[in-house]
PDB file of N, CA, C and O in Angstrom, chain B, residues numbered from 101:
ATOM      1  N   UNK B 101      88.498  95.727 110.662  1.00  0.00           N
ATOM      2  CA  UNK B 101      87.855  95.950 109.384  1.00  0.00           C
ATOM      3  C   UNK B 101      87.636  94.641 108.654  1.00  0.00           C
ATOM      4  O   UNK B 101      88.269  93.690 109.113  1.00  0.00           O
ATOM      5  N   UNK B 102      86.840  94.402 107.577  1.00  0.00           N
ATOM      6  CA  UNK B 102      86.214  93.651 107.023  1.00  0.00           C
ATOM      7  C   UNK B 102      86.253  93.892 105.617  1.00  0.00           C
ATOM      8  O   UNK B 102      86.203  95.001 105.085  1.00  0.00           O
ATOM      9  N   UNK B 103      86.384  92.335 104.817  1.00  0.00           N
ATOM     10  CA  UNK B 103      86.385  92.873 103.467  1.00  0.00           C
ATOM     11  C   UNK B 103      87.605  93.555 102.910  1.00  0.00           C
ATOM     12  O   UNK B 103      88.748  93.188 103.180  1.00  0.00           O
ATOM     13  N   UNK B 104      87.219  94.880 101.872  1.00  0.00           N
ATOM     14  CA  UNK B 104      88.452  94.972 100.840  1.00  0.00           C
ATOM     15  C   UNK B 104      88.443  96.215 101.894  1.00  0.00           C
ATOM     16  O   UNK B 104      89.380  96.726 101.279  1.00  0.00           O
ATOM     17  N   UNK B 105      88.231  97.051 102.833  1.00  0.00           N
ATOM     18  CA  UNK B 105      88.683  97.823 103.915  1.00  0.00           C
ATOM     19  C   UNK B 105      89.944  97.445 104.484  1.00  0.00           C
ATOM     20  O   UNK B 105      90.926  98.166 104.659  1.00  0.00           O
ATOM     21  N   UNK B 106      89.734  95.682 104.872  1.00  0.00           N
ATOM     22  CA  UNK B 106      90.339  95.182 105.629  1.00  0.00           C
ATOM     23  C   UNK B 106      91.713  95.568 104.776  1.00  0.00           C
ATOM     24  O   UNK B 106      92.370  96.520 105.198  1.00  0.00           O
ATOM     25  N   UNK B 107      92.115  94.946 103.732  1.00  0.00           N
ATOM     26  CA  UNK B 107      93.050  94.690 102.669  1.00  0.00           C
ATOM     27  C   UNK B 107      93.742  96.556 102.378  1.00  0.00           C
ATOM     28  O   UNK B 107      94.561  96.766 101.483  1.00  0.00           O
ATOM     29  N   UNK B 108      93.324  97.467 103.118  1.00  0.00           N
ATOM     30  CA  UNK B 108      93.665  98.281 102.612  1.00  0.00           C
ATOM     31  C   UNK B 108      94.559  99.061 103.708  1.00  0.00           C
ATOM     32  O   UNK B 108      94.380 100.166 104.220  1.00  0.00           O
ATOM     33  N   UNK B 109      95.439  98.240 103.866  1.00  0.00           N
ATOM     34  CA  UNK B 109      96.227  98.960 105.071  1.00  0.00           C
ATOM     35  C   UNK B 109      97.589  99.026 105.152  1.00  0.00           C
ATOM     36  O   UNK B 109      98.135  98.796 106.231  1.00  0.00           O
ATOM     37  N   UNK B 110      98.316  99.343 104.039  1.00  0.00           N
ATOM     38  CA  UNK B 110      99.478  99.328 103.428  1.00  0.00           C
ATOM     39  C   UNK B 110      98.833 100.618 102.513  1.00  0.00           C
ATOM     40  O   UNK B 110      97.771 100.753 101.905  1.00  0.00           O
ATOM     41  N   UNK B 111     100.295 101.703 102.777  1.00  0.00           N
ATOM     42  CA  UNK B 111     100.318 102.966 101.221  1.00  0.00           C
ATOM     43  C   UNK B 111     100.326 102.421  99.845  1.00  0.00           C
ATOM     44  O   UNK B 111     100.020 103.164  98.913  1.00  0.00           O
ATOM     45  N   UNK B 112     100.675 101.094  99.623  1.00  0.00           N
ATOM     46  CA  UNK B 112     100.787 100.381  98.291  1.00  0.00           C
ATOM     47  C   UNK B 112      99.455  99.743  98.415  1.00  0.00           C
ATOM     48  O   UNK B 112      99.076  99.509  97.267  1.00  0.00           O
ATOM     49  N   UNK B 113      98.830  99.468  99.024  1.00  0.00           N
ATOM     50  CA  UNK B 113      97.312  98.469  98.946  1.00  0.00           C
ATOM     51  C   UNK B 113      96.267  99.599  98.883  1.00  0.00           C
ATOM     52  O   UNK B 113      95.218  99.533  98.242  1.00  0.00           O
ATOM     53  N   UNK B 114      96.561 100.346  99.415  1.00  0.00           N
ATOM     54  CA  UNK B 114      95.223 101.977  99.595  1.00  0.00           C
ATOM     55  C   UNK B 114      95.712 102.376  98.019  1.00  0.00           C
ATOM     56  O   UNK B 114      95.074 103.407  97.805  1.00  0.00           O
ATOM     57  N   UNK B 115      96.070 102.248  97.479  1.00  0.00           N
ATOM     58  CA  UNK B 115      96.358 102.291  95.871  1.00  0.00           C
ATOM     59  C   UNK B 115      94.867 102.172  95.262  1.00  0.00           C
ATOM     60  O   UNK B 115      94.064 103.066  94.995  1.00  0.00           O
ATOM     61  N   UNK B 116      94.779 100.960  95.151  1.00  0.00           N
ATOM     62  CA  UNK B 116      94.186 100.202  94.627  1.00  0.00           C
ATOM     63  C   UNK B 116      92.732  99.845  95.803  1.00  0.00           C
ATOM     64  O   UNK B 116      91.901  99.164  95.202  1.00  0.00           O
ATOM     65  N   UNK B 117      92.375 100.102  97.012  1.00  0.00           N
ATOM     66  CA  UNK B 117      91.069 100.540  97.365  1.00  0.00           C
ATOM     67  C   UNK B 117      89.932 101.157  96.343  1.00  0.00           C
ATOM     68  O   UNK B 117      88.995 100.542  95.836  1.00  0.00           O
ATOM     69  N   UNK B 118      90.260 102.473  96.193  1.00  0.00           N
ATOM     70  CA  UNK B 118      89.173 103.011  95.241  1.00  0.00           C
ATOM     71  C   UNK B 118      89.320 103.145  94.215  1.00  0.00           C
ATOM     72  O   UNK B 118      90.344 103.756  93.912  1.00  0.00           O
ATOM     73  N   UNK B 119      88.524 102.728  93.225  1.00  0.00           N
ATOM     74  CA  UNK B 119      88.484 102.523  91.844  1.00  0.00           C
ATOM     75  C   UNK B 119      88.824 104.028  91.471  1.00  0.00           C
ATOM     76  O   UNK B 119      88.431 105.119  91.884  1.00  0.00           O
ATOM     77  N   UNK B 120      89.730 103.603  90.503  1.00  0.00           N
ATOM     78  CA  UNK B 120      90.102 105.082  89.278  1.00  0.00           C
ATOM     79  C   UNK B 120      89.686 104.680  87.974  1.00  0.00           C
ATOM     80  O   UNK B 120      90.288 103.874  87.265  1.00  0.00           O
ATOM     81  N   UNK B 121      88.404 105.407  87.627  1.00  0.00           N
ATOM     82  CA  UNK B 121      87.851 105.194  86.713  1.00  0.00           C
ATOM     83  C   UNK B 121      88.664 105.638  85.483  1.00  0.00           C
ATOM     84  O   UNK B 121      88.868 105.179  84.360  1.00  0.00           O
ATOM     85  N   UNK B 122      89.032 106.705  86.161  1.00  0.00           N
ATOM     86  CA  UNK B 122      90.117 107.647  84.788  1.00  0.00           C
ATOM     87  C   UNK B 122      90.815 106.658  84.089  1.00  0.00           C
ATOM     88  O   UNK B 122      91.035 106.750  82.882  1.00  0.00           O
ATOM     89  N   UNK B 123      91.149 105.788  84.730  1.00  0.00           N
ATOM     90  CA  UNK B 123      92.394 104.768  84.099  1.00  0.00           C
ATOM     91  C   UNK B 123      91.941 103.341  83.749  1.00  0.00           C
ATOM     92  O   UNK B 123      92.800 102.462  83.673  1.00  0.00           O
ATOM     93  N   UNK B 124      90.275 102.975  83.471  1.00  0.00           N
ATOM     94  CA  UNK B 124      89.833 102.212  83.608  1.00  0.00           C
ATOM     95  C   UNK B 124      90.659 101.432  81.882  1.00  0.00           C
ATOM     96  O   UNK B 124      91.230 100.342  81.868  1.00  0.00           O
ATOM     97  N   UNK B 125      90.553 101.991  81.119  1.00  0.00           N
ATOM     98  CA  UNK B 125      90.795 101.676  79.840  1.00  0.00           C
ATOM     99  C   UNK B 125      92.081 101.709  79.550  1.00  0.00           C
ATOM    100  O   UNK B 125      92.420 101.289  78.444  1.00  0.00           O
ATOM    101  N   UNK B 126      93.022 102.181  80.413  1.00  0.00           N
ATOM    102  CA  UNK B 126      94.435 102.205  80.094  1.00  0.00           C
ATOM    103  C   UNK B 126      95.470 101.226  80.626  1.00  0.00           C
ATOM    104  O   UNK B 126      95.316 100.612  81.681  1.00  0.00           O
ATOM    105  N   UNK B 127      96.625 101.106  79.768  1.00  0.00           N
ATOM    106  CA  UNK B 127      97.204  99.696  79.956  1.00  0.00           C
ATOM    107  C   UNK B 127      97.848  99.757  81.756  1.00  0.00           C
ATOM    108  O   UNK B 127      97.843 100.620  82.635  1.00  0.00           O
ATOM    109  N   UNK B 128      98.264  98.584  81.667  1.00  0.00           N
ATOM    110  CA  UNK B 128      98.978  98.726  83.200  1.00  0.00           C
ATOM    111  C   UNK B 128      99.943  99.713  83.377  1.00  0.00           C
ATOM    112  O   UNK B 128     100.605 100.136  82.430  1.00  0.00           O
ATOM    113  N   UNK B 129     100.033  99.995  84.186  1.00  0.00           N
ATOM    114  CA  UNK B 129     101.827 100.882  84.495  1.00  0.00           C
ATOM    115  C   UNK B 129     102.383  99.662  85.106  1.00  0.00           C
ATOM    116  O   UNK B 129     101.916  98.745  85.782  1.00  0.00           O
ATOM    117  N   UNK B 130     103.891 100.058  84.495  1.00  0.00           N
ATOM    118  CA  UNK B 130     105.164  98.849  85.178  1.00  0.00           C
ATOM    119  C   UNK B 130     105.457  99.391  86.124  1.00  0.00           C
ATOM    120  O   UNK B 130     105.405 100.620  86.175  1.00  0.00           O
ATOM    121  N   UNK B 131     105.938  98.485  87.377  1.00  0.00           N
ATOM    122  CA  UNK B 131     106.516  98.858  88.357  1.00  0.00           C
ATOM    123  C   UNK B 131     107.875  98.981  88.321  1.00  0.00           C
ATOM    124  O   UNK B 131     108.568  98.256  87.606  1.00  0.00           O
ATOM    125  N   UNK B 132     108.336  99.867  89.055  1.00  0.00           N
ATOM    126  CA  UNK B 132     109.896  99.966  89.077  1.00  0.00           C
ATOM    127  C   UNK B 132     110.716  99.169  90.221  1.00  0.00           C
ATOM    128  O   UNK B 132     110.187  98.612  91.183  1.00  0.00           O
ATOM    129  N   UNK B 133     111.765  99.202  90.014  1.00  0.00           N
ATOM    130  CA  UNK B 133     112.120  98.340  91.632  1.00  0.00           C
ATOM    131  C   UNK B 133     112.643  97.225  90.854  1.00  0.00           C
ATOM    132  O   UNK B 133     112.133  96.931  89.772  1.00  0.00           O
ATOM    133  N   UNK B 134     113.692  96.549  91.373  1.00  0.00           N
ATOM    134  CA  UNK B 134     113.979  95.086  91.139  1.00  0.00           C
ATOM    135  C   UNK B 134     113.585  94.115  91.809  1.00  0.00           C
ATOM    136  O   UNK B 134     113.814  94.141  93.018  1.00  0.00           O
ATOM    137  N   UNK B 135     112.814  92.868  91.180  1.00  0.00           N
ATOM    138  CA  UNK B 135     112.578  91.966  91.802  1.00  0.00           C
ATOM    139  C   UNK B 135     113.602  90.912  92.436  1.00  0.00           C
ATOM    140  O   UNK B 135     114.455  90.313  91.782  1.00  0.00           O
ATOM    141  N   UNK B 136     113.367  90.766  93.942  1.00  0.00           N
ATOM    142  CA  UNK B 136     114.996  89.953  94.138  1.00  0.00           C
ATOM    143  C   UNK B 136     115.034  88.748  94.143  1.00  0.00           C
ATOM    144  O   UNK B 136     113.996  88.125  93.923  1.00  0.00           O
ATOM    145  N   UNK B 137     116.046  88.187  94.352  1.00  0.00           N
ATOM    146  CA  UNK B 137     116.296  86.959  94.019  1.00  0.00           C
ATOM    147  C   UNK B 137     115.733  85.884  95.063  1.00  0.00           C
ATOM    148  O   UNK B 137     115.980  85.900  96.268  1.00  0.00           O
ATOM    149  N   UNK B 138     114.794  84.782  94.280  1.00  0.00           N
ATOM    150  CA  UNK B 138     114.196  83.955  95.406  1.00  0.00           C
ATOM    151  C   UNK B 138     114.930  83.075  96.016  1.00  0.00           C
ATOM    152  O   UNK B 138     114.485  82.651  97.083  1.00  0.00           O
ATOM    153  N   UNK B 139     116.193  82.572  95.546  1.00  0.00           N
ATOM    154  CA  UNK B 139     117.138  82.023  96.090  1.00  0.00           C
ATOM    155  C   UNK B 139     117.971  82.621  96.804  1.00  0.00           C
ATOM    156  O   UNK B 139     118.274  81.954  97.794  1.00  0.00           O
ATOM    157  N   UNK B 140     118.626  83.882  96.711  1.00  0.00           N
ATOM    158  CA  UNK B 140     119.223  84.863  98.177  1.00  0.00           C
ATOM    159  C   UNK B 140     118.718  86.124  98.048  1.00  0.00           C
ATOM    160  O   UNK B 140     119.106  87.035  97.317  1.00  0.00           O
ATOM    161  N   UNK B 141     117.568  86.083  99.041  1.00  0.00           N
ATOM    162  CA  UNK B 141     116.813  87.057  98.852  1.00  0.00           C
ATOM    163  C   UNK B 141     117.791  88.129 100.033  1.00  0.00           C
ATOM    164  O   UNK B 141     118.682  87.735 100.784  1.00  0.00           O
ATOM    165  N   UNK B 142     117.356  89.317  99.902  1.00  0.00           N
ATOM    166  CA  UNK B 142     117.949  90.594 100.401  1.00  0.00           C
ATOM    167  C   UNK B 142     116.982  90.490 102.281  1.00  0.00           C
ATOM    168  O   UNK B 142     116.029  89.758 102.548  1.00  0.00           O
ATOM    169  N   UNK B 143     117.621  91.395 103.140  1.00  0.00           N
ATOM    170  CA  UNK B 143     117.825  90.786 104.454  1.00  0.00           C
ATOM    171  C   UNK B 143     116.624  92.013 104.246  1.00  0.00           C
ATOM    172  O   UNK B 143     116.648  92.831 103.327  1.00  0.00           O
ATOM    173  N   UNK B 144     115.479  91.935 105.416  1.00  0.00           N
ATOM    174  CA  UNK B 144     114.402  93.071 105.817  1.00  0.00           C
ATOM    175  C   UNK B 144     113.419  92.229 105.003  1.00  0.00           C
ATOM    176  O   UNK B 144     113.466  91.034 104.713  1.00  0.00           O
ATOM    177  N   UNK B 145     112.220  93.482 104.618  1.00  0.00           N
ATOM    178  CA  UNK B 145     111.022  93.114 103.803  1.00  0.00           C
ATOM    179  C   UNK B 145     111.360  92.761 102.567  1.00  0.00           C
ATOM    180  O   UNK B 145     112.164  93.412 101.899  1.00  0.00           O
ATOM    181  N   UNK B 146     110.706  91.574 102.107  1.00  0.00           N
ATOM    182  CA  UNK B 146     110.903  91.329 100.828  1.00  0.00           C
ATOM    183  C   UNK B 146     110.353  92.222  99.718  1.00  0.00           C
ATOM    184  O   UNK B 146     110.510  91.879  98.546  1.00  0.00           O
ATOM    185  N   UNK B 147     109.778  93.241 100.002  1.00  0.00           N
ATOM    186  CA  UNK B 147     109.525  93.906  98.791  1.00  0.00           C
ATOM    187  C   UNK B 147     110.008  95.193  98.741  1.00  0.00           C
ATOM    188  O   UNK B 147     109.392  96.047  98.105  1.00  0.00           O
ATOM    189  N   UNK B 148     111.262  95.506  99.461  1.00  0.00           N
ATOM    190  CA  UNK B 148     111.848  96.790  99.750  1.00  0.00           C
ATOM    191  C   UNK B 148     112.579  97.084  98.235  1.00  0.00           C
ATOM    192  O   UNK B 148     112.847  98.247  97.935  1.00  0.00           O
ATOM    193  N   UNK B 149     112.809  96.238  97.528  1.00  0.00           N
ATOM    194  CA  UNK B 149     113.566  96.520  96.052  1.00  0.00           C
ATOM    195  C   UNK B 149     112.797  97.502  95.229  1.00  0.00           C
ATOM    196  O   UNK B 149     113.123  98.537  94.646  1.00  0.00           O
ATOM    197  N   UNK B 150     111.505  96.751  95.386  1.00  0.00           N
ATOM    198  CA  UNK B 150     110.153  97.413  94.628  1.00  0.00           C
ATOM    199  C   UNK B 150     109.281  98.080  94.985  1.00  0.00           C
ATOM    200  O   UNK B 150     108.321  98.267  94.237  1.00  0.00           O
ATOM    201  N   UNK B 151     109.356  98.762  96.496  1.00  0.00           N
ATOM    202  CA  UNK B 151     108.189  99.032  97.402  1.00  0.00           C
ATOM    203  C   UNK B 151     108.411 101.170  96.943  1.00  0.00           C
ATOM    204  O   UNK B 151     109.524 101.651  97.157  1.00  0.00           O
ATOM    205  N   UNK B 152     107.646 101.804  96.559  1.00  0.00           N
ATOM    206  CA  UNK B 152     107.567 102.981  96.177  1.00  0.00           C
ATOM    207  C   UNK B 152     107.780 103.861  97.651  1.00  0.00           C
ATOM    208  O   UNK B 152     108.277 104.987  97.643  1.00  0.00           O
ATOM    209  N   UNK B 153     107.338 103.190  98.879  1.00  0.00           N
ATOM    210  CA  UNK B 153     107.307 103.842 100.261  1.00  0.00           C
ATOM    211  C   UNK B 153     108.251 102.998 101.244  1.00  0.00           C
ATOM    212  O   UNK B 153     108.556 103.325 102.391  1.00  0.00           O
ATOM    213  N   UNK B 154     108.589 102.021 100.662  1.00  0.00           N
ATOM    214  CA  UNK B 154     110.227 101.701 101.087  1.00  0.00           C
ATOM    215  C   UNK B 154     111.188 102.376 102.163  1.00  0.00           C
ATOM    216  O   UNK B 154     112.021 102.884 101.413  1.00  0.00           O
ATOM    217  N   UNK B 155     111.539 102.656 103.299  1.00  0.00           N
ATOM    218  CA  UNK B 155     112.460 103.283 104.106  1.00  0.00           C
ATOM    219  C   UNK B 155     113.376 102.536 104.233  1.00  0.00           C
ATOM    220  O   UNK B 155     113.370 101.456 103.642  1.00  0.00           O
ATOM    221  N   UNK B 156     114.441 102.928 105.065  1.00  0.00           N
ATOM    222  CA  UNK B 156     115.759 102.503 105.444  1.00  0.00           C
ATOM    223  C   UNK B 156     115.530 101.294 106.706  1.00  0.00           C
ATOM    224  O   UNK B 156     116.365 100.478 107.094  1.00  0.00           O
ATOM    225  N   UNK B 157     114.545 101.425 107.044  1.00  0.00           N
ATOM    226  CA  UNK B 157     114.108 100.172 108.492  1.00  0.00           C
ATOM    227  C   UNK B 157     113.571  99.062 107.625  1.00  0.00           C
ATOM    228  O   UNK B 157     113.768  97.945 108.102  1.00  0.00           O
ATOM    229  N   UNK B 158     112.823  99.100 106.254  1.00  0.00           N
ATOM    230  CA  UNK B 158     112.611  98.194 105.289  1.00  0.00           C
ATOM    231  C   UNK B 158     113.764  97.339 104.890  1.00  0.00           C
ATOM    232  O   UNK B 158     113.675  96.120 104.742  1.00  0.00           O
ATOM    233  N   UNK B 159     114.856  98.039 104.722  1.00  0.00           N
ATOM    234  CA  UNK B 159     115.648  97.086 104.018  1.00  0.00           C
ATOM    235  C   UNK B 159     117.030  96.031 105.182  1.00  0.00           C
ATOM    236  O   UNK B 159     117.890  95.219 104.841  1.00  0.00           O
ATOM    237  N   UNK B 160     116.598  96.634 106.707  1.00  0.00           N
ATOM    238  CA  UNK B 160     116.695  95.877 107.416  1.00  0.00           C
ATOM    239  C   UNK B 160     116.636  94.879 108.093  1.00  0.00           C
ATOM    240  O   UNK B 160     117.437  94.006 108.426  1.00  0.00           O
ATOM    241  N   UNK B 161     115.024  95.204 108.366  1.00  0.00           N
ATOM    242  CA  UNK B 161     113.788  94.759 109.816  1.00  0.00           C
ATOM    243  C   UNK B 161     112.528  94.011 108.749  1.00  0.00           C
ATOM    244  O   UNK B 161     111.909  94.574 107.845  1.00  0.00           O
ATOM    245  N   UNK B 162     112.420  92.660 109.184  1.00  0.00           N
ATOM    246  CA  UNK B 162     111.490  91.907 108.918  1.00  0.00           C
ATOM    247  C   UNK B 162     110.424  92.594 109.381  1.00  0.00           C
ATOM    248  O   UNK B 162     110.509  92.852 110.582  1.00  0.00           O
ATOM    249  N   UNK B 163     109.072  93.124 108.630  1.00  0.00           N
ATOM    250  CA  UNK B 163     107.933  93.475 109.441  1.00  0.00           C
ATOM    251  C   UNK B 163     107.232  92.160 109.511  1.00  0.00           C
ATOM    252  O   UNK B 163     107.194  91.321 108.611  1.00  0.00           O
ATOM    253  N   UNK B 164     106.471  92.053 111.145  1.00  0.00           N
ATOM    254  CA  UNK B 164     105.971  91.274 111.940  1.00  0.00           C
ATOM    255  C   UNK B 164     104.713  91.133 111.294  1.00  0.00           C
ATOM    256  O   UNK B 164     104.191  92.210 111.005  1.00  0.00           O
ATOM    257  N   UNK B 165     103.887  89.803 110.894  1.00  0.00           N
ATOM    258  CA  UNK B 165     102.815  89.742 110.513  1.00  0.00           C
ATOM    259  C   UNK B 165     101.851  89.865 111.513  1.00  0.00           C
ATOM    260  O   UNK B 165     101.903  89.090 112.468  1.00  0.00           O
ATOM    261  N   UNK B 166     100.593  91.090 111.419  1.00  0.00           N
ATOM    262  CA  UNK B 166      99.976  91.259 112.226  1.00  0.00           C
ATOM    263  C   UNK B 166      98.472  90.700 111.361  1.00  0.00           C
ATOM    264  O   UNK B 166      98.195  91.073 110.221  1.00  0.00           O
ATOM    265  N   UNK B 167      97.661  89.793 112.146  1.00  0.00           N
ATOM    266  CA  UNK B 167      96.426  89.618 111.676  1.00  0.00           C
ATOM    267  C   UNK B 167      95.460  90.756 111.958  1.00  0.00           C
ATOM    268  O   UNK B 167      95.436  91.335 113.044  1.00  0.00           O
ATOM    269  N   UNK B 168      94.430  91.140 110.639  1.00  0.00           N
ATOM    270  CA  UNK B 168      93.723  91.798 110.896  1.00  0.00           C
ATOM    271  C   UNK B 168      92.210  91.620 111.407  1.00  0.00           C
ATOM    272  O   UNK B 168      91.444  92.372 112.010  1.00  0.00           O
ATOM    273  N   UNK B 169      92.089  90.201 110.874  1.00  0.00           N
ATOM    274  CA  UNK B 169      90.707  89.651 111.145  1.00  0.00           C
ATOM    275  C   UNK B 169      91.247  87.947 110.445  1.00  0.00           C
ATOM    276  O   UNK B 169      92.032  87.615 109.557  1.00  0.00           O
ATOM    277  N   UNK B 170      90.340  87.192 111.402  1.00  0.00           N
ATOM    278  CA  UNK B 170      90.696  85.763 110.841  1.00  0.00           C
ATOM    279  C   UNK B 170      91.064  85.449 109.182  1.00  0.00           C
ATOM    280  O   UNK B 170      90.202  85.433 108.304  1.00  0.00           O
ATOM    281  N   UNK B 171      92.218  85.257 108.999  1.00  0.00           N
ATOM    282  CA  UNK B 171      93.022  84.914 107.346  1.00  0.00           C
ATOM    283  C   UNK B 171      92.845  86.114 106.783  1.00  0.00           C
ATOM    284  O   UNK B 171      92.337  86.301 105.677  1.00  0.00           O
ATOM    285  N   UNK B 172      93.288  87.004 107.578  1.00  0.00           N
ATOM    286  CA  UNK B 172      93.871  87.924 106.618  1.00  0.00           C
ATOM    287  C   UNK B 172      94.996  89.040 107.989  1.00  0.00           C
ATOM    288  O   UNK B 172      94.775  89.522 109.100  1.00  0.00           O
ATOM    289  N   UNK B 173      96.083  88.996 107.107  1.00  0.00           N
ATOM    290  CA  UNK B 173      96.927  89.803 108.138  1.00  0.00           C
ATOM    291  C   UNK B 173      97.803  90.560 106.727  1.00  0.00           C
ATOM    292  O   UNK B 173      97.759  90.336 105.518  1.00  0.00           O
ATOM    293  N   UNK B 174      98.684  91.668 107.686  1.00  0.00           N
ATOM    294  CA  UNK B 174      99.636  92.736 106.872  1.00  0.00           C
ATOM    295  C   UNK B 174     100.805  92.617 107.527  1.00  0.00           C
ATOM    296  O   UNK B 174     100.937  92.312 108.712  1.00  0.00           O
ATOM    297  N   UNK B 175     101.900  92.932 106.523  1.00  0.00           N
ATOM    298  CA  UNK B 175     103.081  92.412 107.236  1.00  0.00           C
ATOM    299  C   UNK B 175     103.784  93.749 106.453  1.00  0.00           C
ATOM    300  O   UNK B 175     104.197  93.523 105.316  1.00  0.00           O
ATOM    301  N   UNK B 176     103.951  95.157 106.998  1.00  0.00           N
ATOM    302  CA  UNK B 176     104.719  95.929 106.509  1.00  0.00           C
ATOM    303  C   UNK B 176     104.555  96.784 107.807  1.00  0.00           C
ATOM    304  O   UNK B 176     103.612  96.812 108.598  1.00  0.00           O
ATOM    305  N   UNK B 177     105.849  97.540 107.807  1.00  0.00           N
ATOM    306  CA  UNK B 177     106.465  98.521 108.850  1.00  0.00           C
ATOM    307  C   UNK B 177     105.203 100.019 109.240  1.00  0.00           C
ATOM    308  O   UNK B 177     105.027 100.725 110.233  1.00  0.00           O
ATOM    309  N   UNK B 178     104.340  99.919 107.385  1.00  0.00           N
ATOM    310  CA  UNK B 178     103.722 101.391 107.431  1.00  0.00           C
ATOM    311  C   UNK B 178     102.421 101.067 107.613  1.00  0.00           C
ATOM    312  O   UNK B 178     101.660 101.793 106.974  1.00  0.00           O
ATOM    313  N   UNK B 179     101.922 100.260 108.239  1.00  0.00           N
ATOM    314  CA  UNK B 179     100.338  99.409 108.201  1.00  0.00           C
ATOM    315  C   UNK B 179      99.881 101.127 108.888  1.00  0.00           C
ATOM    316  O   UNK B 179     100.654 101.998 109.287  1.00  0.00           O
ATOM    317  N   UNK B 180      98.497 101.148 108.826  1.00  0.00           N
ATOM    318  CA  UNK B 180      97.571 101.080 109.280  1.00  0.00           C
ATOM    319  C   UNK B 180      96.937 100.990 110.662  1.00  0.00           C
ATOM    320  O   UNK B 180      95.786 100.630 110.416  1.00  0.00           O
ATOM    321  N   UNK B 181      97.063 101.123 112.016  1.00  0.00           N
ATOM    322  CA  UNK B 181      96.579 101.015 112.984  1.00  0.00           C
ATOM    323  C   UNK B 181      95.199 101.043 113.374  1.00  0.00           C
ATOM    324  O   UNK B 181      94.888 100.894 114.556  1.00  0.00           O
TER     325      UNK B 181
END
């Protein structure tokens, strides 16, 4: 895939694919989750603190960066195939 297709291959990135107009005018929503520490960061994916689809292999297992097309790759357990 190509483009903002490409970018949409994570349950947290397909978010934000198609525009929600409904919410065009409304403030951000905060995310929940703690951000961790950049100096001892927590062992697995770095965004398992904050990740809404987060599993138990997240807060383990480094996901492997897979390229999707030249400079651009996804690096989470729930990509997209």
């Amino acid at each position: 895939p190509e483009g903002r297709a490409a970018s949409c291959q994570t349950p947290a990135a397909r978010r934000g694919c198609a525009p929600d107009y409904a919410s065009i005018e409304s403030p951000p929503v905060p995310r929940s989750g703690d951000v961790p520490s950049p100096i001892n960061p927590p062992p697995g994916c770095a965004f398992h603190t904050r990740c809404p689809y987060a599993f138990d292999r997240c807060k383990v297992d480094t996901p492997k960066l897979v390229e999707l097309s030249p400079g651009h790759g996804v690096s989470c357990h729930l990509r997209v195939n």
